[in-house]
N, C-alpha and C positions, 0 to 999 in steps of 0.2 A: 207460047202456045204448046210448044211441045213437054215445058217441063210441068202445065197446067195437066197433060194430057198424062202423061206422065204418075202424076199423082193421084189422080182420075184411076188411073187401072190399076192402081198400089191399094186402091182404095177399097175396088170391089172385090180386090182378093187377097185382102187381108189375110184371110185362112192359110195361105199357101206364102206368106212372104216370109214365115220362121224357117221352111228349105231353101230359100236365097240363097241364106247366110250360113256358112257351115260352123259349128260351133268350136273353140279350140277341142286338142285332145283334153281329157280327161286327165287330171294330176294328181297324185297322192293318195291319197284313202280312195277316193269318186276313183280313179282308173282302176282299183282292185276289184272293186264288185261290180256285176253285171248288170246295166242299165236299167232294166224294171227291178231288179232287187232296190238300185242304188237310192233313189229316189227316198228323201225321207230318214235314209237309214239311218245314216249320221248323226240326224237330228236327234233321232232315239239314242242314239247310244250317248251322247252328249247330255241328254238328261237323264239316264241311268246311272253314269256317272256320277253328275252331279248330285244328284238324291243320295248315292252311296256314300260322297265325302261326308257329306254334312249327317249322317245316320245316331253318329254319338251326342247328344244333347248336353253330357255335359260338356264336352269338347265344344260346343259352338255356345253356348251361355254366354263366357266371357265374353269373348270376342265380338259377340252380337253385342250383348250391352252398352260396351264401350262406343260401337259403331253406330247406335241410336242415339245413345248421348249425346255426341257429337252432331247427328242429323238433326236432334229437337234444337240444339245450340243454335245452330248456324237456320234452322226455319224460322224461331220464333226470331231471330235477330232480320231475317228478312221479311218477316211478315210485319214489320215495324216499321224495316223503312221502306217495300214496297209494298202497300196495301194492297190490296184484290189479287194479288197474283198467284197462282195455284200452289201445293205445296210444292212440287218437285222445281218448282222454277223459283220461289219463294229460297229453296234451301239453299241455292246455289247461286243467289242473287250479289253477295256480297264476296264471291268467291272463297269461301273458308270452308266448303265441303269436300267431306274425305278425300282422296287419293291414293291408288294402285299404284304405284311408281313401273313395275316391270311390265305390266300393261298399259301404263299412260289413262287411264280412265278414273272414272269419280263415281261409283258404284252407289254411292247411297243414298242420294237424292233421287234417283231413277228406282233404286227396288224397294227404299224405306217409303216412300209417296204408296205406291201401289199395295206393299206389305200390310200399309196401315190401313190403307183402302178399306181394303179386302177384308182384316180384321184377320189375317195370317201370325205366324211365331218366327221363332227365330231361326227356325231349321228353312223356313220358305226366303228369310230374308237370307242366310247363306247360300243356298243354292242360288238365289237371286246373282249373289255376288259370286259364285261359283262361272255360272255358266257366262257372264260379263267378261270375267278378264279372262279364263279359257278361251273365248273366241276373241277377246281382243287381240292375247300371244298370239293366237295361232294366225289373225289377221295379218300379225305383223308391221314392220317399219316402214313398207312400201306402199302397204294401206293407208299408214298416217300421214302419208305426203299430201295425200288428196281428202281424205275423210277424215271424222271426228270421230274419235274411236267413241266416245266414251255415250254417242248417239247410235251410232251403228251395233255395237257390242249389248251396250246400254237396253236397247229395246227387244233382245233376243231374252236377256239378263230377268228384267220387269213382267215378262210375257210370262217365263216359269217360274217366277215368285209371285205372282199374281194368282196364276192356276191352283199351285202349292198351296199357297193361302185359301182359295176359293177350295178345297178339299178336294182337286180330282186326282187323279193317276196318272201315271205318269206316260202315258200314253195321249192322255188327252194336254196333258202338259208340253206332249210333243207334235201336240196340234198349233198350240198357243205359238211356241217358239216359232215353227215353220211359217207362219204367217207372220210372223212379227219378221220375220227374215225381209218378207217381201215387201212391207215398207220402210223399213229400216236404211237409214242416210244423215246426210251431214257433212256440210263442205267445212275441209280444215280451213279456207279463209275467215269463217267466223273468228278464230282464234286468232289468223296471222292479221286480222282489221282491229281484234280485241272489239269484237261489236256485242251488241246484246243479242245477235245471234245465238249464241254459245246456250245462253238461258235456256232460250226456247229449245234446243236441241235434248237440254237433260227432260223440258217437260214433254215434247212429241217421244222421246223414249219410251218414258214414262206411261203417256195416252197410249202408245201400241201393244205395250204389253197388257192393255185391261181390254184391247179389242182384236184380241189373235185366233186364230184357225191356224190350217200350216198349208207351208210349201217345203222344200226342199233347201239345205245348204248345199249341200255338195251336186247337184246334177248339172250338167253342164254347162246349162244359161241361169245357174244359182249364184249366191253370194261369192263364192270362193272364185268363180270363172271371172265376174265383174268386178269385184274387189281386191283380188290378188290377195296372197298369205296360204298358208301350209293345211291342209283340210287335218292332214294326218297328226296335227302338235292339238288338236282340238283333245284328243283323248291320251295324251301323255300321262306317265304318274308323275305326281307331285308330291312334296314332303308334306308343305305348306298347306289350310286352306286358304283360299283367295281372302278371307273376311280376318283370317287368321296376320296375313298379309299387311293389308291396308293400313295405312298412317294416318295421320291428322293432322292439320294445319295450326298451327300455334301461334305464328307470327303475321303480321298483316302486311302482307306482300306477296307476290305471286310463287307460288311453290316449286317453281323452278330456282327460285334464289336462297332457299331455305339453307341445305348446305352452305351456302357463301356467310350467309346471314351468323351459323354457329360456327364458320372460321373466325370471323371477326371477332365474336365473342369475348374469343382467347386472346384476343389480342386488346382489348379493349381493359379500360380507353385509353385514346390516343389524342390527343389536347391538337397536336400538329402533326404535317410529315411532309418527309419532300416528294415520296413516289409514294403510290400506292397500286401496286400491281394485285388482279384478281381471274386465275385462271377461273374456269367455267367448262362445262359439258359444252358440247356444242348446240341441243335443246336450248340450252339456258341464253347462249349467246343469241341465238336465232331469235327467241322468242320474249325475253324478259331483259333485254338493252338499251336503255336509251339515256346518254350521256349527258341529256339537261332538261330532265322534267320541271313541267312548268302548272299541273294538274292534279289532283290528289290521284287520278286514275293513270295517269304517266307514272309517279312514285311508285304507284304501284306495282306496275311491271317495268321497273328501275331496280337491276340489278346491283349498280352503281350507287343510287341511293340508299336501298336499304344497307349495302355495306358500310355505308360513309356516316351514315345514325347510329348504326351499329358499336360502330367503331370511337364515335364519343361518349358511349356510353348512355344513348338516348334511348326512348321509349319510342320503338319504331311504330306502335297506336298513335301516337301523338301527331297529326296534321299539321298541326299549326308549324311543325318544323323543319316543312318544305322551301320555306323562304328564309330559314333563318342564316344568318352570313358564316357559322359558325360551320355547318353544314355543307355552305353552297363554298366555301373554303378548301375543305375537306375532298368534297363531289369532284373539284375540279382538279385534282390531284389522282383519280382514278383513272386507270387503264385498264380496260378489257380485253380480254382476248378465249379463243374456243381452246379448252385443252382437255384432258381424260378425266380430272377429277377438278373438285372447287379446292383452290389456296390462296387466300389471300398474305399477300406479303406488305410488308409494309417499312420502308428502309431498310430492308435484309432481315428483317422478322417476319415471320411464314410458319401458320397453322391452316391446314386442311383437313378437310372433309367429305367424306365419300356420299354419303347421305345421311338426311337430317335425324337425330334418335327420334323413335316410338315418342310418343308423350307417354306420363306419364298420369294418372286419374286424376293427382293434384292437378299437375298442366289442366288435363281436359274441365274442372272443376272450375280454376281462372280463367278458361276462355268462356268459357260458359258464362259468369259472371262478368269478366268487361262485354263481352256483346247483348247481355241483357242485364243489367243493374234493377235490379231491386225484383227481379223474378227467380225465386227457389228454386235448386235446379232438384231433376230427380236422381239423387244422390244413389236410391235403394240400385238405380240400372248398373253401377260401379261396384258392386259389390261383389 
């Protein structure tokens, strides 16, 4: 009765229950400026910046092209095998959409969905990817323990390439963001369960940035207070663009194994062996390990496998050679463990890799063709 009663009075006075609770202090940028200034501010200056990076068009051409390429790749190859599903969830169904490595996000299934939407260029799909992994960094490691960067980041990212595209300014651009701040979520267990969560995460991204207003990053009970990470790394200089940045997935396996995948390479192939030891990031160990897949979806976040295909010289697209003995030979001769970079050794022969190369537009051109056989790719976007 009393905790009924209790609730009862939390109830009628809702209005008064945000001075309950005192907020923490204010950290970083948010404690420099004065609380009715602060409100918003950030947000603004977050996409002045971003507008500014991306201002040179030829500078962002390439880098755009190649970064649709790859998005039409990996869409039309999902729109194949999951029919009816939206694009942005469509792009990222088969897992082989772009990748930020230093932000941990997948930028282009969330800003290229909306970009295309909207009927935007290339300068709104960079800022898109600008302001993603900006606040992704700036969210930081502590954020990704509990959140999905690439949903959180993701829908602040789609909000002003959305705008962008839709021709406003950038002020109303910094309306879209703010409000996209305010729905903006995504539990990192999608990822650590490997559910079809993850999906849906790139496409509500995606939906928030085409339905934004604003709120605030930085004020006290904003993103930064709730979500932990550095308000003040939001507007660092960079050399880089973010889109300039961004990599591609080549190999069919989870992109934390990618590095491991091009040690083995070199060392490949290997007919037999007696040890087969494979340092890993500690990312990779966490999330991409499992010592006896039994699934094509286990292989695939089979660290261990993809190195052991690798490593006879197999064609790690190829399915059918998760059972083969040649393989599960090989598999069972691996040992994992967390260390600073990927080295696979293999009887005292050892090549590593820090991270996996750029593809190259031939690469991007062959992935494009095994995930859709007998559809033309647009060659002119590589140019």
């Amino acid at each position: 009765m009393v905790l009924r009663d209790r609730r009862a009075e939390v109830s009628r006075h809702y209005g008064d229950i945000l001075h309950v609770y005192e907020p923490p202090p204010a950290r970083g940028y948010a404690a420099q400026v004065p609380t009715r200034e602060r409100v918003g501010s950030l947000t603004r200056d977050l996409v002045r910046v971003a507008v500014a990076a991306v201002s040179d068009e030829k500078r962002v051409r390439r880098p755009a092209g190649r970064a649709l390429f790859d998005h039409l790749a990996c869409l039309e190859a999902g729109r194949r095998a999951f029919p009816g599903l939206d694009d942005a969830a469509a792009a990222c169904a088969l897992d082989r959409d772009d990748l930020h490595w230093p932000s941990v996000t997948h930028p282009g299934a969330i800003v290229w969905s909306v970009v295309r939407e909207c009927g935007g260029d290339a300068r709104a799909a960079a800022a898109g990817y600008e302001v993603t992994v900006r606040l992704g960094l700036a969210l930081g490691p502590e954020h990704r323990l509990y959140w999905h960067t690439s949903a959180t980041a993701g829908a602040v990212g789609a909000a002003v390439a959305a705008a962008l595209a839709l021709g406003l300014d950038e002020e109303r651009a910094a309306d879209a963001a703010g409000h996209a701040t305010s729905v903006a979520g995504g539990s990192i267990l999608a990822i650590l369960e490997r559910s079809g969560t993850r999906v849906f995460h790139r496409l509500h991204a995606a939906a928030a940035g085409l339905r934004a207003t604003r709120e605030g990053l930085e004020s006290d009970r904003g993103l930064f207070a709730a979500m932990s990470g550095d308000p003040g790394a939001l507007l660092a200089e960079r050399e880089r663009l973010a889109i300039e940045e961004t990599t591609f997935r080549i190999y069919a396996g989870s992109g934390f194994a990618h590095a491991a995948i091009e040690a083995a390479r070199e060392l490949a192939p290997v007919e037999s062996a007696e040890r087969i030891e494979v340092e890993v990031p500690p990312a990779t160990a966490a999330l991409a390990s499992l010592v006896d897949p039994q699934t094509d979806e286990e292989a695939w976040w089979s660290t261990q496998y993809a190195v052991a295909v690798t490593l006879l010289g197999f064609d790690i697209e190829d399915r059918t050679l998760l059972h083969d003995p040649r393989v599960r030979e090989l598999l069972s001769r691996v040992e994992m463990r967390a260390g600073e970079t990927s080295i696979v050794t293999v009887d005292g022969r050892s090549a590593s890799c820090a991270e996996a190369h750029v593809p190259t537009n031939d690469e991007l051109g062959a992935k494009w063709r095994m995930l859709n056989p007998g559809l033309e790719p647009p060659l002119e976007l590589l140019a």
